[in-house]
C-alpha positions, 0 to 999 in steps of 0.5 A: 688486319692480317689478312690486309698486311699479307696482301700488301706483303704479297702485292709488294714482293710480285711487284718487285719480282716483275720489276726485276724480270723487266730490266732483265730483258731490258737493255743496259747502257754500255760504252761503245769501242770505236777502232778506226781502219783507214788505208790498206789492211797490213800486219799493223792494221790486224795487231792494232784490231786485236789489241783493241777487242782485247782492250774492249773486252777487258772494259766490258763494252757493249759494242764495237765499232770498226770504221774503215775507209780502206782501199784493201790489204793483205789476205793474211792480215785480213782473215786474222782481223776476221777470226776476232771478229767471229770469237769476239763475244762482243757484238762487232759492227762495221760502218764504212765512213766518212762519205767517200770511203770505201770498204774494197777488196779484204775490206768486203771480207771485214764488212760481211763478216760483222755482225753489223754492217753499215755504211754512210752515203757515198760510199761504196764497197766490192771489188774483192777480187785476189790479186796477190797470187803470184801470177797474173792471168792470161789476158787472152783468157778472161776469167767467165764465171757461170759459164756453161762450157767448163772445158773452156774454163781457165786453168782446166785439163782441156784448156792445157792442151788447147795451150799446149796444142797452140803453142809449138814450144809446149809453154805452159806458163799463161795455162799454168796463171790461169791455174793459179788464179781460178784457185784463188778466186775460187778459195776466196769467193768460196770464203766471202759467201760462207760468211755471207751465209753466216750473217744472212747476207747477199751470197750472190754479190759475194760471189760477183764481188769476187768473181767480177769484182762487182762493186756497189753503192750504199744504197744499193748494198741495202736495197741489195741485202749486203748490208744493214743500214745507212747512217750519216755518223757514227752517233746516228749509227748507234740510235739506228740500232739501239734495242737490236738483239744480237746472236753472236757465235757462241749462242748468247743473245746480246740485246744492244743499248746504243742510243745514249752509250759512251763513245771511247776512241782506241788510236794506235800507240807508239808500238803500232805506229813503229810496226806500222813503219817498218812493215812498209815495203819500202821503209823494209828495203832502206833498213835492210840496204843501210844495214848493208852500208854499215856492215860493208864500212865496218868490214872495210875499215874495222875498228869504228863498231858502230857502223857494224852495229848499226847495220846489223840491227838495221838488218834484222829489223828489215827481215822482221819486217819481210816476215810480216810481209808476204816476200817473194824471197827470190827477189830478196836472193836478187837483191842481194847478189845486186849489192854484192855485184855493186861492192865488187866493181870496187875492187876488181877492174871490170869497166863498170859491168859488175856495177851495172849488171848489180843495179840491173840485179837490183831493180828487178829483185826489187820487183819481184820482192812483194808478192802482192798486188795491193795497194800500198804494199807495192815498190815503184819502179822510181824508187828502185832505180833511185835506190839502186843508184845510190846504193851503188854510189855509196857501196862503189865510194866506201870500197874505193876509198877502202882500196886506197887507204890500203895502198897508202904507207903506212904512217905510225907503228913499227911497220911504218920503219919498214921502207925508211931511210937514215944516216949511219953515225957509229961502228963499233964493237957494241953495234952499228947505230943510224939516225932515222926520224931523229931517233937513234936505232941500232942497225945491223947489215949484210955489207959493211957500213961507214959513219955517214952511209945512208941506208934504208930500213928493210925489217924490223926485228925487236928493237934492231932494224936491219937496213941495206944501203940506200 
């Protein structure tokens, strides 16, 4: 009977054990954090991925999910994205939907750098090529990757003499934009093959996506090895992947449990939206010209503050705004010394060249103020010349005006006696009085006056008026 208990005692306790060690290795059902990415990659686009891997992490997800749809973006935004994508210690999968998306340009960067990378059909990414050097290339000399005769390379040693030898001037600007480009192509092809290699991905199309600005299908990105899978939707994406292990960077194993998880949607609240708003370039350039309104009225008409008030915070937003942005402060430089050309043809009499030449100063200040070539993050030319010609408008108007009260008398205090003109009514050994606006003021004159002489006021001394005759 002993012997009988003490085998039961045995069987039930290595029946639990192995119970145990199976939903160890098991995977367990979690909630799956969807982060959504649709238009080009800006600051607001980057703080609203961290606040959401912050936001996952804090409710102990299983998975995230980034689905983007994004024509590209800013480089800064784009690797900050990256570095929480590579410290999350959550898996990150990045599925490039609806059909029709596309994941281009710093979008590429984001899709390699996952964990996971999927797509729907009808998509297609690449086209990773930088555009936000500063300079464009010579289209004379066409960037050749691969090729064997390095010393036509643009931007090398005997490419600049060649430039140079070519060019009687000596100008060294087309050799010195090929300079430029080759080094942020090279640093960019460089960085999209690292996490390639990192994710054991295609490093060959990273390098022709950069290079060539090579795009791809979905189903050619994973015939090609780019990518890990093809899924309709996002539900059909986590049964796809369901019982998958995971190695993140810090060396934990993560096996995912997707096929019956939770799906929670993060959207962007109220602070994302207003920094999404104001980190347009365009929103930028109005706050900063409103700012300048309303300064330039308080200034020219003191006393009101609001307009003051107004205009500084407007401005201070604006260059919060430039701070997120990749700004060219030249074109800041220009811009400015185009409204202070428009506010002088208000003042000085210069047949209108202070206003044209600042509305001129204006446009092209306004072109060359975003350093970026990125969809989205760029001025048009329409709405300079709009801009322009309204800002003069309103700055020409607010000055006119200005100049004009000034040269108006003035109509109330004491400085409004000066220039009046009343009626002597007494003499005497207590002053001499005068009528002026109904009021009888003591008056005092270098020459004689008689009761009945008009006189005209020409200072005010206390509450005596010193007058000539009129």
């Amino acid at each position: 009977m002993v012997r009988r208990l003490l085998s039961t005692a045995i069987l039930f306790f290595s029946g639990v054990i192995l119970l145990g060690l199976s939903l160890a290795h098991s995977p367990t059902t979690a909630t799956v954090v969807s982060l959504r990415i649709d238009g080009p990659i800006g600051p607001a686009t980057a703080d609203f991925i961290i606040r959401g891997f912050a936001l996952a992490v804090e409710r102990q997800a299983g998975l995230i999910v980034i689905e983007m749809d994004t024509p590209g973006g800013l480089d800064t935004s784009m690797r900050a994205i990256i570095k929480q994508i590579l410290a999350s210690p959550i898996p990150v999968a990045t599925y490039v939907s609806p059909e029709g998306a596309r994941a281009a340009s710093a979008g590429t960067f984001i899709l390699y750098a996952s964990h996971i990378a999927a797509m729907a059909p009808a998509t297609n990414l690449g086209a990773a090529s930088p555009v936000a050097i500063g300079a464009p290339p010579a289209a004379s000399d066409p960037i050749e990757p691969g090729s064997s005769d390095r010393a036509k390379a643009p931007g090398s040693p005997a490419d600049d003499e060649e430039g140079t030898a070519q060019n009687p001037r000596g100008n060294k600007a087309p050799a010195r934009a090929n300079v430029l480009m080759e080094k942020a192509t090279s640093d960019a092809a460089a960085y999209l093959r690292s996490l390639a290699q990192l994710r054991g991905r295609n490093a060959d199309f990273a390098e022709r996506a950069v290079r060539e600005a090579a795009s791809l299908s979905a189903h050619e990105a994973l015939e090609a090895g780019v990518i890990d899978l093809i899924a309709v939707d996002l539900p059909e994406l986590l049964a796809q992947i369901h019982g998958r292990e995971i190695r993140l960077d810090s060396g934990n194993i993560v096996t995912l449990a997707t096929a019956q998880a939770q799906i929670e949607r993060i959207t962007p609240d109220w602070k994302n939206q207003i920094l999404s708003l104001i980190s347009n370039p365009q929103v930028a350039l109005v706050l900063m010209m409103i700012g300048i309104y309303g300064l330039f009225f308080e200034l020219t008409s003191p006393g009101f503050a609001v307009p003051g008030v107004a205009g500084l915070i407007c401005i201070l937003i604006a260059l919060y705004a430039f701070h997120l942005l990749p700004v060219n402060w030249a074109g800041v430089a220009l811009i400015a010394l185009g409204t202070i050309l428009m506010i002088a043809e208000a003042f000085v009499p210069s047949f209108g060249a202070f206003g044209i030449g600042g509305m001129i100063a204006f446009i092209v200040g306004g072109l060359f103020l975003m350093d970026s070539g990125v969809p989205g993050f760029d001025i048009p030319i329409a709405f300079l010349v709009a801009l322009a010609l309204f800002s003069a408008s309103i700055l020409i108007a607010i000055g006119y005006f200005a100049v004009r009260v000034r040269k108006q008398r003035v109509k109330s205090g004491p400085e409004e006696l000066v220039g009046a003109e009343g009626v002597v009514i007494s003499t005497g050994q207590d002053g001499t009085y005068a009528r002026l606006h109904g009021e009888l003021w003591r008056v005092e004159s270098p020459v004689a006056l008689q009761p009945g002489r008009r006189v005209r006021v020409t200072r005010v001394n206390g509450l005596v008026l010193e007058v000539e005759p009129a």
